[in-house]
C-alpha positions in Angstrom: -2.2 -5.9 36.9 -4.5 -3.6 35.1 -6.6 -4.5 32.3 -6.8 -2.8 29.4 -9.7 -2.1 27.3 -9.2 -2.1 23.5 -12.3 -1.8 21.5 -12.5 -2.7 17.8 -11.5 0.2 15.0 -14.2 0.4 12.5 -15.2 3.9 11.7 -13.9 7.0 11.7 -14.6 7.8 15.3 -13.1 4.6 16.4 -10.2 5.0 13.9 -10.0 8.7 15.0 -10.0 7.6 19.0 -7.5 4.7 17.9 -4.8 7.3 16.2 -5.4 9.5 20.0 -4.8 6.7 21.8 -1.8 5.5 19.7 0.1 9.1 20.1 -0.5 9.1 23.5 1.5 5.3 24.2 4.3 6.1 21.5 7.0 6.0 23.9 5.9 2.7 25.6 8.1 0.0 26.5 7.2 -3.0 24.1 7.3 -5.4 27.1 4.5 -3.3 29.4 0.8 -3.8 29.7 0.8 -0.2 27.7 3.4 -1.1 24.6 1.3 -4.3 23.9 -2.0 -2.0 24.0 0.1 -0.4 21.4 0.9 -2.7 19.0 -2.8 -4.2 19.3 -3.9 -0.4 18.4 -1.0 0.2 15.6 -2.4 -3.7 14.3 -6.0 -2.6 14.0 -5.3 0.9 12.8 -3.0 -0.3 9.7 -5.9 -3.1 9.2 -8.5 -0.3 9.1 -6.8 1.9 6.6 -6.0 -1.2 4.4 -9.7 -1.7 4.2 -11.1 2.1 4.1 -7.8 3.5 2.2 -6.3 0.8 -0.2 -4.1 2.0 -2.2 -3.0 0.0 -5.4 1.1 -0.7 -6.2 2.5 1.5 -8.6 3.3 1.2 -11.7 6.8 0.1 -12.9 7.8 3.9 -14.0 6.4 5.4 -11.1 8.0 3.2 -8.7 11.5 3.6 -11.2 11.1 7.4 -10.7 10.5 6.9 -7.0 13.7 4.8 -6.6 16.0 7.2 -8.6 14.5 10.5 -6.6 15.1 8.5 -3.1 18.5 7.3 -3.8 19.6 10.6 -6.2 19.8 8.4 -9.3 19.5 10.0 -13.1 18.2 9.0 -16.0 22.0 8.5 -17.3 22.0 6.3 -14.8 19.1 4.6 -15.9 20.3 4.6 -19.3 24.0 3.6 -18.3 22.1 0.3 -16.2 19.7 -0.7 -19.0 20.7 1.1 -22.4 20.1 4.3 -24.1 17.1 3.3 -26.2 15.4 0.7 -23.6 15.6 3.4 -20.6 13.8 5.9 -23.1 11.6 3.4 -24.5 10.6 2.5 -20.8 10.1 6.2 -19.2 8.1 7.3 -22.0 5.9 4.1 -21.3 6.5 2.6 -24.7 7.6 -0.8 -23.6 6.9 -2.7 -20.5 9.5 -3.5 -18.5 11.3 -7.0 -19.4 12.1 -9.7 -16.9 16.0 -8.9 -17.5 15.4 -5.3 -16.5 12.7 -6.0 -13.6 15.7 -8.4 -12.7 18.4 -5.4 -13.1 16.6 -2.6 -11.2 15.5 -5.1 -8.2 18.8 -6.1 -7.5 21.0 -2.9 -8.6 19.1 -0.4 -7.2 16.1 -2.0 -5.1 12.8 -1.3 -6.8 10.4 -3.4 -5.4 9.7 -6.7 -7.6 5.7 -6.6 -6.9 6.1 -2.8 -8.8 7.9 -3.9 -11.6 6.0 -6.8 -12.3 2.3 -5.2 -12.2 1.8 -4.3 -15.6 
């Protein structure tokens, strides 16, 4: 059994070596000595960037406009889901999003709760 030496990512150089490393063991077998160094990497790497890169949820419209580019969804369908007025009122940013529409987009069309809900 070899042993595998896995040294901690926290700089650039390590994160740099870390992202080498980790696109040279993509195609491992989870179950081998080489797909666990991998998923110890992929752990550390996504830890790093959480730390050097954070990156903050977005806001209710953007994550709205996200959902409805992804899934090809229009702003008549926005308006057909949660009203004429109250899809306007919301795009334009003139009224939060309400708990009955945060409840309407999660489960109709998927947009993330956490996004809806950071206001």
């Amino acid at each position: 059994m070899s042993t595998i030496k896995i040294t901690p990512v926290n700089d650039d150089k390590s994160y740099k070596a870390a992202l080498s490393r980790i696109e040279d063991l993509w195609e491992a077998d989870n179950h081998t000595p080489q797909g666990e160094e991998l998923n110890v990497l992929m752990i550390m790497v996504e830890a790093y960037e959480d730390i050097r890169y954070p990156m903050d949820d977005p806001d209710p419209v953007s994550a709205i406009e996200f959902i409805m580019d992804q899934k090809g969804y229009s702003l008549e369908d926005l308006r057909k889901l949660i009203g004429i007025a109250r899809a306007s009122e919301l795009m334009n940013k003139k009224r939060p999003v309400s708990i009955t529409q945060a409840k309407l987009l999660y489960k109709e069309w998927g947009v993330p709760a956490e996004a809806l809900l950071s206001q």
